[in-house]
PDB file of the backbone (N, CA, C, O) and the ligand in Angstrom, with CONECT records:
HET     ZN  A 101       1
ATOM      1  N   UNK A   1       9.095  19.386 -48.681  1.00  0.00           N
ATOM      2  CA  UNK A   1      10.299  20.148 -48.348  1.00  0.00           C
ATOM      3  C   UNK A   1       9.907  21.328 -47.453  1.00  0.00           C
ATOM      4  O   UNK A   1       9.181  22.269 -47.773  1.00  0.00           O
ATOM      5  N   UNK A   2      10.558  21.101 -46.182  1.00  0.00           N
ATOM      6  CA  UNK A   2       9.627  22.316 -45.412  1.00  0.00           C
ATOM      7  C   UNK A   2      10.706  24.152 -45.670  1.00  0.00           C
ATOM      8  O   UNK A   2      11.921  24.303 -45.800  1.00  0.00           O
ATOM      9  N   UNK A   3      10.007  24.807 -45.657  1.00  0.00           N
ATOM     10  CA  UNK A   3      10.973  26.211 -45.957  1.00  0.00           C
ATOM     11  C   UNK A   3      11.870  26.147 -44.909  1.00  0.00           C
ATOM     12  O   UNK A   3      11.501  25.557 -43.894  1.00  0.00           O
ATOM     13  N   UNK A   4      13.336  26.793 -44.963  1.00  0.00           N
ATOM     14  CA  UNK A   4      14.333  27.468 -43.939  1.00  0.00           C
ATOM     15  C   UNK A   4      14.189  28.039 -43.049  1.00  0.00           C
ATOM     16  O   UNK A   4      13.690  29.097 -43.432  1.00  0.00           O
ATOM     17  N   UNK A   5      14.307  28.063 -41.929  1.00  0.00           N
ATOM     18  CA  UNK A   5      14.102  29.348 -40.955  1.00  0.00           C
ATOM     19  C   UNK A   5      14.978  30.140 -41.254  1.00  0.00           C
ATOM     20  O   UNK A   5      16.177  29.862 -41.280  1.00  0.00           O
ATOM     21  N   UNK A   6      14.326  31.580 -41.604  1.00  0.00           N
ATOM     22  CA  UNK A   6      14.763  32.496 -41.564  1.00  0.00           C
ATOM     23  C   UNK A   6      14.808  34.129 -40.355  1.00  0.00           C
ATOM     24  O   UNK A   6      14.194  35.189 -40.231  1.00  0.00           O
ATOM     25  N   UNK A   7      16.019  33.346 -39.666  1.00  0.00           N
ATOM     26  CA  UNK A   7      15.801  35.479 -38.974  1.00  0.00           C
ATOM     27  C   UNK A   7      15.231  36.392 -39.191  1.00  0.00           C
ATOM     28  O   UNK A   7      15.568  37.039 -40.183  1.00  0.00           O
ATOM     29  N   UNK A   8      14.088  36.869 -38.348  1.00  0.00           N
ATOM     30  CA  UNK A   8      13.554  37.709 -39.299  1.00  0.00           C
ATOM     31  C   UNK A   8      14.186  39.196 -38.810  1.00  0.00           C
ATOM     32  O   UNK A   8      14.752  39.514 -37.764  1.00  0.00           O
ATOM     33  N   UNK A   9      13.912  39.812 -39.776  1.00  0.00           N
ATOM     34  CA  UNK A   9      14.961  41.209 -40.023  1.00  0.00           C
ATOM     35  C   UNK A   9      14.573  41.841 -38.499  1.00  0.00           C
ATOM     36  O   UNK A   9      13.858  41.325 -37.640  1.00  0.00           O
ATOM     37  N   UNK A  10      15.473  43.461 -38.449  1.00  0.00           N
ATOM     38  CA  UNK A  10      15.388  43.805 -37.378  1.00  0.00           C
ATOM     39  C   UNK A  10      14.134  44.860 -37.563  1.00  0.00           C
ATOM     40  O   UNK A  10      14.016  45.521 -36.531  1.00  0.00           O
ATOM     41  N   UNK A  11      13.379  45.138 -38.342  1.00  0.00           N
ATOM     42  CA  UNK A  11      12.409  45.636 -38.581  1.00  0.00           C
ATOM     43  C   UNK A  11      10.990  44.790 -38.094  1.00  0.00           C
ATOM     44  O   UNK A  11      10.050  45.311 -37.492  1.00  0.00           O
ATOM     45  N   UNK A  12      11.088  43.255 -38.541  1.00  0.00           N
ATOM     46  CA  UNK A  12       9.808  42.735 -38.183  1.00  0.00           C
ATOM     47  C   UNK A  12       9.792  41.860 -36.408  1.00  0.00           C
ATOM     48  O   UNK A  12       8.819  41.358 -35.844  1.00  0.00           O
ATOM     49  N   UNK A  13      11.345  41.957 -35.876  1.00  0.00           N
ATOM     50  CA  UNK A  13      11.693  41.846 -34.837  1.00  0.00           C
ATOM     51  C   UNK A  13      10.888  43.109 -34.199  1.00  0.00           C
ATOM     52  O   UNK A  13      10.068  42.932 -33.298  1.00  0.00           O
ATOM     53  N   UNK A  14      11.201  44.502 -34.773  1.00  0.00           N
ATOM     54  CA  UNK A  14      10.669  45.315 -34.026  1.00  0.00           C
ATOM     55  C   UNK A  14       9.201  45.188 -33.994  1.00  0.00           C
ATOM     56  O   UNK A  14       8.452  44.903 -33.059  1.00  0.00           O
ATOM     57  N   UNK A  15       9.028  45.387 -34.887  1.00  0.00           N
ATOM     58  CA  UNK A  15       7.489  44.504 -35.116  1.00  0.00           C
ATOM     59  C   UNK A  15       6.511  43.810 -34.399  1.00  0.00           C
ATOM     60  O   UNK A  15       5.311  43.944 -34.160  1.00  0.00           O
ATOM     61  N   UNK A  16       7.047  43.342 -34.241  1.00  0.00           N
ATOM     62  CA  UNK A  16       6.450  41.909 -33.273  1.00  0.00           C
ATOM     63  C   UNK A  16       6.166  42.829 -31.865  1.00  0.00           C
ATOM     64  O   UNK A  16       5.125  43.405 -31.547  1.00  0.00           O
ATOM     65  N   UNK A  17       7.081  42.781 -31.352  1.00  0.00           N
ATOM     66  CA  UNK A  17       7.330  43.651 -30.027  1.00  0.00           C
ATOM     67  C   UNK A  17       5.950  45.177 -29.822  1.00  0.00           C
ATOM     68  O   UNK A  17       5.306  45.598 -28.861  1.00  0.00           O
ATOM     69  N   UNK A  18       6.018  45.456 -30.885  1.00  0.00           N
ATOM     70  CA  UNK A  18       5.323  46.489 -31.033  1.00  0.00           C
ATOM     71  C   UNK A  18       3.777  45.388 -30.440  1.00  0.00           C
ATOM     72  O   UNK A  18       3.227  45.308 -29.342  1.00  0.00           O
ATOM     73  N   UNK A  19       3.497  44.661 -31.834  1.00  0.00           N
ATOM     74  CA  UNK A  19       2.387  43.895 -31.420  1.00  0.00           C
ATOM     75  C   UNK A  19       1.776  43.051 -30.309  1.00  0.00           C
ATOM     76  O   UNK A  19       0.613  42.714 -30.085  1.00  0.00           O
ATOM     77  N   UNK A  20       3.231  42.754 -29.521  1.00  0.00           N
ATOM     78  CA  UNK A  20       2.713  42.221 -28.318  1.00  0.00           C
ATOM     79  C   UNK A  20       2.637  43.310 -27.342  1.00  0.00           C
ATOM     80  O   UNK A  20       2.517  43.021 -26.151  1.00  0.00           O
ATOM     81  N   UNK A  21       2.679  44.213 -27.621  1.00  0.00           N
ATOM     82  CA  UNK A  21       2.874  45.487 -26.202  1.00  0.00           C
ATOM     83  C   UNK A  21       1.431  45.866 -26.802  1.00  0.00           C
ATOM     84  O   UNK A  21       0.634  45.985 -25.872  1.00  0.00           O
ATOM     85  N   UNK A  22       0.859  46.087 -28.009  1.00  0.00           N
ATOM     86  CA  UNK A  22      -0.032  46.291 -28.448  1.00  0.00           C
ATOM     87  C   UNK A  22      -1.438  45.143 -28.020  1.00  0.00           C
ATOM     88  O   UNK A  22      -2.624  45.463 -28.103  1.00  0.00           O
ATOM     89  N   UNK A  23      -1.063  44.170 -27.694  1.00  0.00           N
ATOM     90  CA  UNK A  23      -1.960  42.761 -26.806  1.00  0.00           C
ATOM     91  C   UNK A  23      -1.852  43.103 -25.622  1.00  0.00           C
ATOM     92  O   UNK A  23      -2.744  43.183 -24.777  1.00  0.00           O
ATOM     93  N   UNK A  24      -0.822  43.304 -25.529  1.00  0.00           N
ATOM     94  CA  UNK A  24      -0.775  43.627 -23.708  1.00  0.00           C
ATOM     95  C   UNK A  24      -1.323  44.605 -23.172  1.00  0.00           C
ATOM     96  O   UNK A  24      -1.435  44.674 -21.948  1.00  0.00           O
ATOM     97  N   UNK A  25      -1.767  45.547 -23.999  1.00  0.00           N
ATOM     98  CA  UNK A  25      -1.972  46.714 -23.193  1.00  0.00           C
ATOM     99  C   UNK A  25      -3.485  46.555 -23.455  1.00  0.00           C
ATOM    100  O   UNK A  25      -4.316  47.109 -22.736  1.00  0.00           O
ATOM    101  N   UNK A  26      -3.739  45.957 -24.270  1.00  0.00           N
ATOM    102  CA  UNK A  26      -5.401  45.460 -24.495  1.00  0.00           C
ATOM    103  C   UNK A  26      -6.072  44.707 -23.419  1.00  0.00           C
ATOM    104  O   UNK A  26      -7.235  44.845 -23.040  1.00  0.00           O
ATOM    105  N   UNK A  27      -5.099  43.821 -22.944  1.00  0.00           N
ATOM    106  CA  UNK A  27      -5.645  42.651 -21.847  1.00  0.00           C
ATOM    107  C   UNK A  27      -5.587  43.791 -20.371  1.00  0.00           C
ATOM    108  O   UNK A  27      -6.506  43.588 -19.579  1.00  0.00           O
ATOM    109  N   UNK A  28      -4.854  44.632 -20.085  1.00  0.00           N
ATOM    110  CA  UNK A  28      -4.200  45.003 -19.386  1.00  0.00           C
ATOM    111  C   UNK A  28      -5.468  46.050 -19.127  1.00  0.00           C
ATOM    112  O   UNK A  28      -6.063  45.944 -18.055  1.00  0.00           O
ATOM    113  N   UNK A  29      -5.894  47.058 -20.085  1.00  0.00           N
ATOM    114  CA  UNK A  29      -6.954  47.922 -20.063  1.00  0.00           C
ATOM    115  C   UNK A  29      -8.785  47.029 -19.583  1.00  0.00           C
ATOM    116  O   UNK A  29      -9.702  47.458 -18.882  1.00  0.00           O
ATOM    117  N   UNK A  30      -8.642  45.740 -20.333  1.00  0.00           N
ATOM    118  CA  UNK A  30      -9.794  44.643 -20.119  1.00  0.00           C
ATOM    119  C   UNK A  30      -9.989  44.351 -18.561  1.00  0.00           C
ATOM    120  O   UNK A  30     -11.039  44.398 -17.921  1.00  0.00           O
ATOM    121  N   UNK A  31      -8.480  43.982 -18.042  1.00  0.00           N
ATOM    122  CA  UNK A  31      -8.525  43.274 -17.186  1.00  0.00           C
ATOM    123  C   UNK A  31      -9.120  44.635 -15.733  1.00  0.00           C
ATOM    124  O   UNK A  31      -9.889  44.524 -14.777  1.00  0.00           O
ATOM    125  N   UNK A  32      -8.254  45.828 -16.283  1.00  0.00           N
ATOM    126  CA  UNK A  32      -8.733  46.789 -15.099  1.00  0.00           C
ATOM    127  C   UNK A  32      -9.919  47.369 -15.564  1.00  0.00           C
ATOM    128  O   UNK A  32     -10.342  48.203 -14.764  1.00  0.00           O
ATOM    129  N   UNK A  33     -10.623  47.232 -16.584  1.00  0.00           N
ATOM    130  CA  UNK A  33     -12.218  47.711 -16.702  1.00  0.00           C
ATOM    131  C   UNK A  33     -12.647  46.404 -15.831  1.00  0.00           C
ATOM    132  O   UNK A  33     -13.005  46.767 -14.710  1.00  0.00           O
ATOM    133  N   UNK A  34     -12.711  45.185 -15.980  1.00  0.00           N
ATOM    134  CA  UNK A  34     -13.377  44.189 -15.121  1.00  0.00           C
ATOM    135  C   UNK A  34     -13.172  44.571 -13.543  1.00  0.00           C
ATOM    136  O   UNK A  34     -14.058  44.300 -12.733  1.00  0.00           O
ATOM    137  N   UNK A  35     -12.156  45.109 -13.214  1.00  0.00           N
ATOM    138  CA  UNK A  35     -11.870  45.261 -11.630  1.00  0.00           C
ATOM    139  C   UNK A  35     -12.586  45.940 -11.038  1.00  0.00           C
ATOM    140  O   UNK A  35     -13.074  45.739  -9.926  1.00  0.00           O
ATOM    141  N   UNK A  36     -12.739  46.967 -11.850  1.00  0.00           N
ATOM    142  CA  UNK A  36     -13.857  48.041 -11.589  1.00  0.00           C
ATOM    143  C   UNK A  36     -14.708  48.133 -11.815  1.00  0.00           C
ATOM    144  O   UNK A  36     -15.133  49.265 -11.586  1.00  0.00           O
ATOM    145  N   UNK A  37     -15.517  47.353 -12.301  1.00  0.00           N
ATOM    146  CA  UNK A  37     -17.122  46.263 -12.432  1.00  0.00           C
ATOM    147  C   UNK A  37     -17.097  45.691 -11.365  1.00  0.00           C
ATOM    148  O   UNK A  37     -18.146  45.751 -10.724  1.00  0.00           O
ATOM    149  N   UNK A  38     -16.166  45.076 -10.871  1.00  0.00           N
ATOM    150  CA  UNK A  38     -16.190  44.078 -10.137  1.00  0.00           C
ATOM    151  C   UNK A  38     -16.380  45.046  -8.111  1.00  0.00           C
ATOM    152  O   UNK A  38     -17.032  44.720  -7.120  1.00  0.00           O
ATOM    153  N   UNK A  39     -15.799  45.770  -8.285  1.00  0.00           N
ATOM    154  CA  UNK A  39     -15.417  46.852  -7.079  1.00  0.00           C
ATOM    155  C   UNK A  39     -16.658  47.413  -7.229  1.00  0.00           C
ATOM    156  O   UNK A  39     -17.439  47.119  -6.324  1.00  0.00           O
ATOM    157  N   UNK A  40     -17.179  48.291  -8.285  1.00  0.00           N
ATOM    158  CA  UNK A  40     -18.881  48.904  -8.249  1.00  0.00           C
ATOM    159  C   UNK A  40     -19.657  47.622  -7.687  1.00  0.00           C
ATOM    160  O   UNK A  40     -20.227  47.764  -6.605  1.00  0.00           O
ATOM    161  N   UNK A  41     -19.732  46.315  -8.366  1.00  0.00           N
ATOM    162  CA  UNK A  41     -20.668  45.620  -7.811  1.00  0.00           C
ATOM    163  C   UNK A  41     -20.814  45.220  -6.428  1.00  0.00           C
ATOM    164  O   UNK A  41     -21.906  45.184  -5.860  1.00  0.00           O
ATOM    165  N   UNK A  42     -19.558  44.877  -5.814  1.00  0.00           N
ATOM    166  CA  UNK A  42     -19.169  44.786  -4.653  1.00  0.00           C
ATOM    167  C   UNK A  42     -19.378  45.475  -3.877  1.00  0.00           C
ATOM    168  O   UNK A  42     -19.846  44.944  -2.870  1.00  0.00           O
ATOM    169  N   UNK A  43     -19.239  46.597  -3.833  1.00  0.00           N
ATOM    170  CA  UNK A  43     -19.740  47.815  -3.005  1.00  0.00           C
ATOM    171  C   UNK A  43     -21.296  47.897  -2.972  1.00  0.00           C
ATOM    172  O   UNK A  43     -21.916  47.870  -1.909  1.00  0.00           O
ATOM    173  N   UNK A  44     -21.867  47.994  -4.136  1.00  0.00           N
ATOM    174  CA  UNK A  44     -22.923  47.962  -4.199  1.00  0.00           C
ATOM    175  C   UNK A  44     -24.220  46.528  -3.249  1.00  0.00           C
ATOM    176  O   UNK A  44     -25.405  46.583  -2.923  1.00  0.00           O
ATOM    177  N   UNK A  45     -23.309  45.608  -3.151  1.00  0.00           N
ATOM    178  CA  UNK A  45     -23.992  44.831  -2.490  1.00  0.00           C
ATOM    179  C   UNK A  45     -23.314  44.815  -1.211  1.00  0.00           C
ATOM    180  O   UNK A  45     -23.579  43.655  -0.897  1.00  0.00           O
ATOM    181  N   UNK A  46     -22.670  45.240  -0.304  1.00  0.00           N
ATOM    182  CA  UNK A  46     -22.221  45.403   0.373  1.00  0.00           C
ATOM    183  C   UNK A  46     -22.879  46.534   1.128  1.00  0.00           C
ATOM    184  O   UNK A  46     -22.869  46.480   2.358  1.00  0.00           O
ATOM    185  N   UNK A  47     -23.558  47.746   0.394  1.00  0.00           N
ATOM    186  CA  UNK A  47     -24.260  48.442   0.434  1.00  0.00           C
ATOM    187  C   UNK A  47     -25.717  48.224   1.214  1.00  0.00           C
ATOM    188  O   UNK A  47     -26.152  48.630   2.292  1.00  0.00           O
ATOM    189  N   UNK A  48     -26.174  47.521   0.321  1.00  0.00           N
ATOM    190  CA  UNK A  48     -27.685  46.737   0.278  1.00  0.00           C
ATOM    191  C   UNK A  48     -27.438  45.398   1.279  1.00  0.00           C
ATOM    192  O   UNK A  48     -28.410  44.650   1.179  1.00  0.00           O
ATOM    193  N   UNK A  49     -26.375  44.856   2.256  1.00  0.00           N
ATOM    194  CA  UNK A  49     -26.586  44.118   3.283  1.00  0.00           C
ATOM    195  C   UNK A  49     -26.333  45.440   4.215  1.00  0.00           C
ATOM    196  O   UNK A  49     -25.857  46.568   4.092  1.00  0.00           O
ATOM    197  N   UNK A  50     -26.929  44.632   5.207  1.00  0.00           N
ATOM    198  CA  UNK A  50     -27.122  45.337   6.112  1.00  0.00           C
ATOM    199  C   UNK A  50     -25.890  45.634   6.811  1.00  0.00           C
ATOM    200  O   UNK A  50     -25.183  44.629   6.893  1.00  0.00           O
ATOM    201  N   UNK A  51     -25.448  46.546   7.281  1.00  0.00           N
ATOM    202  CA  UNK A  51     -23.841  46.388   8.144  1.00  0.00           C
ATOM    203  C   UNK A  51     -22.639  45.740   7.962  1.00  0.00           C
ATOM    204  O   UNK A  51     -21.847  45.418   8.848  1.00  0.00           O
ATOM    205  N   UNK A  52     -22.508  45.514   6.436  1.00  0.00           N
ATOM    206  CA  UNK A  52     -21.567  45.320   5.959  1.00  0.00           C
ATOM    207  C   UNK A  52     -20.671  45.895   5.036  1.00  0.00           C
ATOM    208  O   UNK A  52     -21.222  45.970   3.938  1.00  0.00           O
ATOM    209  N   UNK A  53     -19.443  46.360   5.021  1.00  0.00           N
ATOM    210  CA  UNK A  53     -18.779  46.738   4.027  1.00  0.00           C
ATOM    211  C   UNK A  53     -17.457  46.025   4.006  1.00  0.00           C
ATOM    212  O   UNK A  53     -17.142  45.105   4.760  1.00  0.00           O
ATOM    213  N   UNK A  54     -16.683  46.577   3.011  1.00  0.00           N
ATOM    214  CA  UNK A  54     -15.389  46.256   2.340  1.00  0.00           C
ATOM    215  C   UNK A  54     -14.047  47.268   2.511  1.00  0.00           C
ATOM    216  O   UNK A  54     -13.960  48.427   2.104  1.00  0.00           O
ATOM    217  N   UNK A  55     -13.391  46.764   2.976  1.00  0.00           N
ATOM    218  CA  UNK A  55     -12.535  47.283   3.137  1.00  0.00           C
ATOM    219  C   UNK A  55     -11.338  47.455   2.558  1.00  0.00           C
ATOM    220  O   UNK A  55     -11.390  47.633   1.341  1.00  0.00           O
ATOM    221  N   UNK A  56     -10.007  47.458   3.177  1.00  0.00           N
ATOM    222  CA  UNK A  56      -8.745  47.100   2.041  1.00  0.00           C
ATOM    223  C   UNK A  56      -7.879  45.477   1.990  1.00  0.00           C
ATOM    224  O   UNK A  56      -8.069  44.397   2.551  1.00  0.00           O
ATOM    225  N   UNK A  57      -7.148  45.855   1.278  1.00  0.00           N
ATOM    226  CA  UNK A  57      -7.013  44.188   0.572  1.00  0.00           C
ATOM    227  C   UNK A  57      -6.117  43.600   1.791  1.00  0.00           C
ATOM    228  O   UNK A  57      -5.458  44.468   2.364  1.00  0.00           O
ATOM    229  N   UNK A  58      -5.955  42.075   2.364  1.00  0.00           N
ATOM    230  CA  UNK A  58      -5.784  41.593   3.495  1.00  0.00           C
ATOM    231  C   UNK A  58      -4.317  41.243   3.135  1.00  0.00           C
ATOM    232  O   UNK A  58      -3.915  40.483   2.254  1.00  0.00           O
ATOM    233  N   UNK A  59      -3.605  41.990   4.040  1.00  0.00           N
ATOM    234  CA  UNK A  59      -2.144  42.077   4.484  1.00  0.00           C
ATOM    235  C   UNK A  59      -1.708  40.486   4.241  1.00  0.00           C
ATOM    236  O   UNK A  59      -0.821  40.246   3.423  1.00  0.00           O
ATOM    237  N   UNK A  60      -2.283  39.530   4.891  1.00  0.00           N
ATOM    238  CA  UNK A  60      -2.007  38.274   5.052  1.00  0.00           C
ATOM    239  C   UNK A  60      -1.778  37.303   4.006  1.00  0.00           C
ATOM    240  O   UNK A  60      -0.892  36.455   4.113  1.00  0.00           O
ATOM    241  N   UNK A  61      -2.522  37.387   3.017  1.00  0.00           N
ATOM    242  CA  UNK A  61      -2.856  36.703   1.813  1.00  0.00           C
ATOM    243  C   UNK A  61      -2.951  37.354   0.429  1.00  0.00           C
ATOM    244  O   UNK A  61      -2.697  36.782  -0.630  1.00  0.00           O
ATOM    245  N   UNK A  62      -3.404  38.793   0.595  1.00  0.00           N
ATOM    246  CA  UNK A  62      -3.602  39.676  -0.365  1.00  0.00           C
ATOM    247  C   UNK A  62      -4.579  38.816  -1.671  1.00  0.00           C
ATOM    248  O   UNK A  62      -4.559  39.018  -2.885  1.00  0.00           O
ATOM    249  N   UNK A  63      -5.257  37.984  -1.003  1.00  0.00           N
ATOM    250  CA  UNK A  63      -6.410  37.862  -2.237  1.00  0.00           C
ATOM    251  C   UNK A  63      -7.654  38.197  -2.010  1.00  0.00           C
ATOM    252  O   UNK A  63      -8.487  37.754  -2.802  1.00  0.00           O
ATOM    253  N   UNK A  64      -8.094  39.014  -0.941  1.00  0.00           N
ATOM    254  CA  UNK A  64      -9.014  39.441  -1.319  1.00  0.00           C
ATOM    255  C   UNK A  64      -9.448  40.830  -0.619  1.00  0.00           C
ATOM    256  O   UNK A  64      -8.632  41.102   0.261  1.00  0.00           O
ATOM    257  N   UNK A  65     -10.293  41.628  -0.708  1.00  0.00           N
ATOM    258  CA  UNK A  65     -10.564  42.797   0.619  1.00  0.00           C
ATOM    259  C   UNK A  65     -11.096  42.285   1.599  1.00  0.00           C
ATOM    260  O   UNK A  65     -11.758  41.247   1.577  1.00  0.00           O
ATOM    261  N   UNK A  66     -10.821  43.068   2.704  1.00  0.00           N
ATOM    262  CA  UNK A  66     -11.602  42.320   4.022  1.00  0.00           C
ATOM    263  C   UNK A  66     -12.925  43.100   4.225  1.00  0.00           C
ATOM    264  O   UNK A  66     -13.227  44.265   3.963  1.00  0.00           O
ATOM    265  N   UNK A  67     -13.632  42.046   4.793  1.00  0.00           N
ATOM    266  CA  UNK A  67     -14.976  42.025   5.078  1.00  0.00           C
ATOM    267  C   UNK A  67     -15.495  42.862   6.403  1.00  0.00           C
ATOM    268  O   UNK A  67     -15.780  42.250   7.432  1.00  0.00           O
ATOM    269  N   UNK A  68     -15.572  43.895   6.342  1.00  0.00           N
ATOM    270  CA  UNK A  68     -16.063  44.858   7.759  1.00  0.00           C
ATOM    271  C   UNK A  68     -17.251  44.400   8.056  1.00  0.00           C
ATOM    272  O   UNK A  68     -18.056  44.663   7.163  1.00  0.00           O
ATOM    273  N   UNK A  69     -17.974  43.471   9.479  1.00  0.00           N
ATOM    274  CA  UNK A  69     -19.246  43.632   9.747  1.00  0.00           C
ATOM    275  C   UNK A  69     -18.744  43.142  11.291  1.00  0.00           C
ATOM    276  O   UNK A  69     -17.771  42.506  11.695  1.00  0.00           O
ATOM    277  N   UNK A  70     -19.948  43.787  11.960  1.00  0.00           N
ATOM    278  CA  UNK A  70     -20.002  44.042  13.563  1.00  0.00           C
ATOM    279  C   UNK A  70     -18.482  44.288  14.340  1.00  0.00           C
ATOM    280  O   UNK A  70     -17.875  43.923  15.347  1.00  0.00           O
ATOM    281  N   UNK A  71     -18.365  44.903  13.503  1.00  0.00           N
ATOM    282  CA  UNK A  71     -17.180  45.498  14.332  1.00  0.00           C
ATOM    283  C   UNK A  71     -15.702  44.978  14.146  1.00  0.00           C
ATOM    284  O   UNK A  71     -14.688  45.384  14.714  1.00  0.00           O
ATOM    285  N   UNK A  72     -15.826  44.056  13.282  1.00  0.00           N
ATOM    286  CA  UNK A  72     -14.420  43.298  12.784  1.00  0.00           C
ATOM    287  C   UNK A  72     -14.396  42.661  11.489  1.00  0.00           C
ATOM    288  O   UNK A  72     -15.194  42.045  10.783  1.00  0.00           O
ATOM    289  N   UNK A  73     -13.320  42.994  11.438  1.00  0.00           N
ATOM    290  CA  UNK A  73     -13.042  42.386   9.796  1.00  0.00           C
ATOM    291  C   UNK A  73     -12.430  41.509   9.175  1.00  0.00           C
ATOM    292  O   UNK A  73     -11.247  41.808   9.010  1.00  0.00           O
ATOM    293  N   UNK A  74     -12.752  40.465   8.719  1.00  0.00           N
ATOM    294  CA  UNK A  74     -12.564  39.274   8.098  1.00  0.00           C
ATOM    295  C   UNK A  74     -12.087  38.645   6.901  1.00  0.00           C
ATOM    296  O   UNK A  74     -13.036  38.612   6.117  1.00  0.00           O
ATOM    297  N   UNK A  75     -11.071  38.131   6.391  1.00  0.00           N
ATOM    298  CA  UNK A  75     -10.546  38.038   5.129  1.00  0.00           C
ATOM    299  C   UNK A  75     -11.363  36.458   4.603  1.00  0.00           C
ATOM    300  O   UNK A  75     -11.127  35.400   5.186  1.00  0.00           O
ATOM    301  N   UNK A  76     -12.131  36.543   3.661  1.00  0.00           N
ATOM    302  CA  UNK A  76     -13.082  34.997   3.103  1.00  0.00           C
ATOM    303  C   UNK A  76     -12.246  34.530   2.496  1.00  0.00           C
ATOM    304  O   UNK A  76     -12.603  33.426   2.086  1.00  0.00           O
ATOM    305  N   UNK A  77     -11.029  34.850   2.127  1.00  0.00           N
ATOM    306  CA  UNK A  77     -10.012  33.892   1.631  1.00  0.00           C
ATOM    307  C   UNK A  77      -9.261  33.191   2.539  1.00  0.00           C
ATOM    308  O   UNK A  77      -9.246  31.960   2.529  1.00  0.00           O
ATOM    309  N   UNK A  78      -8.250  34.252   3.808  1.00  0.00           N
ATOM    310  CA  UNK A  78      -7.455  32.769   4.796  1.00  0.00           C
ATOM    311  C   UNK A  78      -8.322  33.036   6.116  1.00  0.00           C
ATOM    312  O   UNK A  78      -7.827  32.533   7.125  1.00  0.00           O
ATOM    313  N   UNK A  79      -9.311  33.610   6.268  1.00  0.00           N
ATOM    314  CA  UNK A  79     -10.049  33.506   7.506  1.00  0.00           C
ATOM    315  C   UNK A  79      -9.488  34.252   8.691  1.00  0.00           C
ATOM    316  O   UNK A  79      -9.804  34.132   9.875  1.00  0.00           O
ATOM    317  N   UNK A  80      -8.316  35.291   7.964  1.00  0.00           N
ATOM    318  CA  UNK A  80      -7.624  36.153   8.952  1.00  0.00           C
ATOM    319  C   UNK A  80      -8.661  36.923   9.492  1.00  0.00           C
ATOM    320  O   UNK A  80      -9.498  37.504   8.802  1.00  0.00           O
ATOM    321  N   UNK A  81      -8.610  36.939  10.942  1.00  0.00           N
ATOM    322  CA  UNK A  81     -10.074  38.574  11.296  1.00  0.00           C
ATOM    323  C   UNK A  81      -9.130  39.546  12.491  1.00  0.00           C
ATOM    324  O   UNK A  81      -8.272  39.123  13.266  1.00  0.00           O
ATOM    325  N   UNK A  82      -9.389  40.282  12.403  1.00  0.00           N
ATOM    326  CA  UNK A  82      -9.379  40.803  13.907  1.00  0.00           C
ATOM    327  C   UNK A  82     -10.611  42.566  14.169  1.00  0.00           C
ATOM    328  O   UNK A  82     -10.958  43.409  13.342  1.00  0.00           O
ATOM    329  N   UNK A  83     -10.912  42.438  15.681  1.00  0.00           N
ATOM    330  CA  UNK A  83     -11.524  43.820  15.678  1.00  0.00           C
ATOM    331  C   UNK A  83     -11.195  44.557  15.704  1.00  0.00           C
ATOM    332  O   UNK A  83     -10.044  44.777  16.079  1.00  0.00           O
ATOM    333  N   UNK A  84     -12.065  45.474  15.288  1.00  0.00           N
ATOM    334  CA  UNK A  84     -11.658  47.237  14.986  1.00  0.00           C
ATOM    335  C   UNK A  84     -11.722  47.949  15.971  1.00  0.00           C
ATOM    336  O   UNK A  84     -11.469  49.151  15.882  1.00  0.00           O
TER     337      UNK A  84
HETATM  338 ZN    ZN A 101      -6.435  36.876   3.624  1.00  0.00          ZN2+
END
């Protein structure tokens, strides 16, 4: 005999809500500590090649930053470039 569904009150309704804003803001804090691991490392090797850096994120596609070297900059996601 499986139990009734029962509504649950407006207390554990609130509840809930609480707990998923409480997940969310967990993934949410995770996800922007990784970005910024990810941005230190990036830089950092970007650093250590020779004449290359990073720039801001590509108008075109917006997945990734563009790639500054010899004088123009390059998006490795849609292959957008133009010079500087
Ligand atoms: Zn792009």
């Amino acid at each position: 005999m499986s139990p009734e569904y029962k509504q649950p009150a407006e207390e554990e309704r609130r509840q809930l809500v609480v707990d998923q804003l409480r997940e969310l803001t967990k993934r949410v804090e995770t996800a922007e500590r990784r970005v910024t691991q990810v941005e230190n490392a990036l830089c950092a090797v970007a650093q250590e090649a020779s004449d290359v850096s990073v720039s801001h994120a590509c108008n075109r596609c917006e997945k990734s930053l563009l790639i500054v070297r010899n004088g123009s900059m390059r998006c490795p996601r849609c292959n957008y470039s133009r010079s500087m």
